[in-house]
N, C-alpha and C positions, 0 to 999 in steps of 0.2 A: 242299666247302670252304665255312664259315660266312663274315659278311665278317669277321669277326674273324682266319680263316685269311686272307682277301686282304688285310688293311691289315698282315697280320707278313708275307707277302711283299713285295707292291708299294710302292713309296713313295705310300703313297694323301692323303698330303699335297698332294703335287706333281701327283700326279693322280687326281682322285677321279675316277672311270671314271663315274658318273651324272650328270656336271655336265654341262650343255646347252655350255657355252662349250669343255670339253675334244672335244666330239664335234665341234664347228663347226671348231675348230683342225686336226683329223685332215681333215675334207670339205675344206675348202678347199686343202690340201695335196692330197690324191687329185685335186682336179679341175683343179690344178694343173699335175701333174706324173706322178700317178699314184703316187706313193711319199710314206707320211710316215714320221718315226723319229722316238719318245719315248727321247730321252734316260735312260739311268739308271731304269728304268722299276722295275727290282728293288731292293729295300733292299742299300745299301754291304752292310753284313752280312749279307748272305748271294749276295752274289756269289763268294766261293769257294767256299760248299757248290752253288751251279751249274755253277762251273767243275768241280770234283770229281768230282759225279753224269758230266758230259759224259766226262769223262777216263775214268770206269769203264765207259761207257757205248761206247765209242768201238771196243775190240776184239772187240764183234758184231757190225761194220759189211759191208757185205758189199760185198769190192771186185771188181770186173770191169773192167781198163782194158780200152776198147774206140772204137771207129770210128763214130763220130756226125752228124748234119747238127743242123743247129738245129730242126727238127722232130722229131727221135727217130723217124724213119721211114726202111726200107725204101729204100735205093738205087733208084732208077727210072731206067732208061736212056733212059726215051721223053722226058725232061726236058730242055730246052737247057742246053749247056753253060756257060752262065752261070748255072744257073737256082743259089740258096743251099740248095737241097739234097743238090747236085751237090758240096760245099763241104765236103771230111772234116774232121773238130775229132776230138779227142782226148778223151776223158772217164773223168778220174781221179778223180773224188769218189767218196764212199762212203757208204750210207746204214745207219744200224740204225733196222730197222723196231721199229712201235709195240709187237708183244708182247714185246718185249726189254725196253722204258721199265716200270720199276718202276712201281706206282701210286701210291706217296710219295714218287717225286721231283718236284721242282719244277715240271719243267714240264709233267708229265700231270697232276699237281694244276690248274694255272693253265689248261690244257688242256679239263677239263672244267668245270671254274669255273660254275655260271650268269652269277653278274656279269660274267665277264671276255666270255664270249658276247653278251651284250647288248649290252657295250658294242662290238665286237667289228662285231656286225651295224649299230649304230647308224652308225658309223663309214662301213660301207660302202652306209649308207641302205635297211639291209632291214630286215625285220620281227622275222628271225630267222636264225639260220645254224645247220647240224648240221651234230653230229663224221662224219667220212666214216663210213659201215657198214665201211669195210675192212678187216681185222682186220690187215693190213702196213702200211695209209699213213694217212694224216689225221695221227697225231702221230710223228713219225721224226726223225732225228739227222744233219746233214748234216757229215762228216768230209772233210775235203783235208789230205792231208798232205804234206809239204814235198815241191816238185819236179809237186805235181800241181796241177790248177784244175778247177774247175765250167764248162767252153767256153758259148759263148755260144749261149741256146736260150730257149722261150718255154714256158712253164706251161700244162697242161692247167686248171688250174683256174684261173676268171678271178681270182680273189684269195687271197694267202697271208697269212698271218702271219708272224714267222719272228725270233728274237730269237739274239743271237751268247752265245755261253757262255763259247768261250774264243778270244783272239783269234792270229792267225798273229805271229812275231817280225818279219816283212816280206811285202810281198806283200798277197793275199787281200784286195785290193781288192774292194767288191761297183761292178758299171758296169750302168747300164742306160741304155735310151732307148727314154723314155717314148712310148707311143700310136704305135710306128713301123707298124702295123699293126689293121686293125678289123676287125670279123666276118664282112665280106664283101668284103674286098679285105687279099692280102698284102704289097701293095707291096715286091713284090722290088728294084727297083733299088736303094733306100732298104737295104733289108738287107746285099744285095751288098757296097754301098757300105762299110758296117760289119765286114763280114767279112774285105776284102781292105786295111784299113784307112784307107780314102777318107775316111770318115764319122766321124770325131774330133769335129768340131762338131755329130752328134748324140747325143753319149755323155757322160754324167752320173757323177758317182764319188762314194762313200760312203766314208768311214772310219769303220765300226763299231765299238763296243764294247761288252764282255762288260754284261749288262744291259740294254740298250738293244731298244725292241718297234720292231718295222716291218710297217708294214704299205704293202700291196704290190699292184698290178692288173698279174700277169706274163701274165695270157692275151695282152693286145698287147703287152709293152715285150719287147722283147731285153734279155738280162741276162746276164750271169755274172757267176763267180767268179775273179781272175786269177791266176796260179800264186802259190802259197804259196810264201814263202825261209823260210831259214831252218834254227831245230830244235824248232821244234811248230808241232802240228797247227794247222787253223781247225775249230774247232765252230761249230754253230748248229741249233737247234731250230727246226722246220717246223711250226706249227700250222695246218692245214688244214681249212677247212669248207667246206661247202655249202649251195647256196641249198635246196635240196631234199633229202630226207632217203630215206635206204638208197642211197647214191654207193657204187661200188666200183670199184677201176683193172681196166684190159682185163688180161686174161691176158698178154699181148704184154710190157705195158709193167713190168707189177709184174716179172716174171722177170728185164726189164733192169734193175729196182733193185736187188730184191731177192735174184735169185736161186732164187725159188720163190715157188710162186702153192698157194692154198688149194682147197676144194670152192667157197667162196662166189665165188671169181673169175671161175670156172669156168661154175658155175649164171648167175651176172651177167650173163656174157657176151653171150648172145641177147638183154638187155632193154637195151644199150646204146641212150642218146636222143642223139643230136647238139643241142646249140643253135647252132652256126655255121657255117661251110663254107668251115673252113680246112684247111689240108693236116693238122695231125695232131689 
């Protein structure tokens, strides 16, 4: 994409993605809070050909309702019975993976972007960020559809992007609560609390809209998605990167999204690096 392809998507009026003052506005937000959201961030006109692309995009999604902790990990019975793993949620979202995303739609276009990258990385005060290696995740399509929710759980990667396409008729609230957890302590009680719904006064709420860019540090916040009403769907686009370059999701986890895992998953597997020592 030239910038001339990113000033006919973006409102680059509103936000010129290079200006020092728009990156400072995003940082102080993250350090904040850990979440910022640009408004409107796609041109009025052509927020229906987004909503659109999502809508055609929507029945490749691959659904699995299924029996979750907030880690996405493996039942452990050695765990106290209080402990938030121990803690079943329900997970009805759905994902279409990246090689379903056409490569003229919207938002694999903005996806691979340079400029939207830089700005992207500047944001979250790196030098640079790359598109996952995964040939299923880094750019996917996250679908709820009425009656179901994204339950409440934490991001393998310490920052998303993630912009709404189309929005729910009720419901589909986005809740997080920011920094309830750091790299070396998971402050279960704190979680607990959240889970069995003690912790209201640590829980933050978004009302998204179609257009609208967020960027996001879910490695520590607790987040979901709360059940969709309604008679349509929630879309929203996952733009995914890394601090380091050739990332690919464990076999384990891609099969939970997706359904099926590639040779490169596979091969990955053994070269997995941990940077923190939390449960998942």
């Amino acid at each position: 994409m030239t910038a001339a392809d990113v000033a006919a998507v973006i409102d680059i009026d509103r936000y010129p993605l290079a200006d020092p003052a728009l990156v400072a506005r995003v940082r102080a937000d993250l350090a904040s809070t850990g979440c910022c959201v640009l408004p409107d961030l796609v041109r009025p006109d052509l927020r229906e050909t987004l909503r659109r692309e999502g809508v055609e995009l929507a029945p490749g999604a691959y659904y699995d309702v299924e029996t979750v902790n907030v880690y996405n990990t493996d039942p452990d019975p050695r765990l106290p019975d209080g402990h938030p793993a121990r803690v079943p949620m329900e997970r009805g979202n759905a994902f279409v993976a990246r090689d379903l995303v056409p490569r003229d739609a919207l938002i694999h276009r903005l996806y691979e972007d340079p400029a939207f990258q830089r700005f992207v990385a500047a944001c979250f005060g790196l030098d640079e960020v790359y598109e996952l290696a995964d040939p299923l995740s880094g750019l996917t399509l996250n679908v709820v559809v009425p009656g179901r929710s994204h339950p409440w759980h934490f991001d393998t990667n310490e920052f998303t992007v993630s912009m709404l396409t189309q929005a729910s008729q009720d419901g589909g609230v986005f809740e997080f609560c920011p920094g309830i957890r750091s790299a070396g302590s998971e402050n279960v009680d704190d979680v607990r609390s959240v889970l069995d719904g003690r912790g209201g006064h640590l829980v933050r709420r978004l009302n998204l809209r179609p257009g609208d860019l967020q960027l996001f540090m879910g490695r520590y916040a607790l987040h979901r998605v709360s059940t969709v009403a309604g008679g349509r769907a929630r879309h929203s686009a996952i733009f995914a990167y890394s601090e380091r370059p050739g990332v690919i999701g464990s076999p384990a986890r891609t099969r939970q999204l997706f359904g099926r895992v590639t040779p490169a998953h596979l091969a990955a597997a053994a070269r997995t690096v941990r940077v923190d020592e939390l449960m998942d």
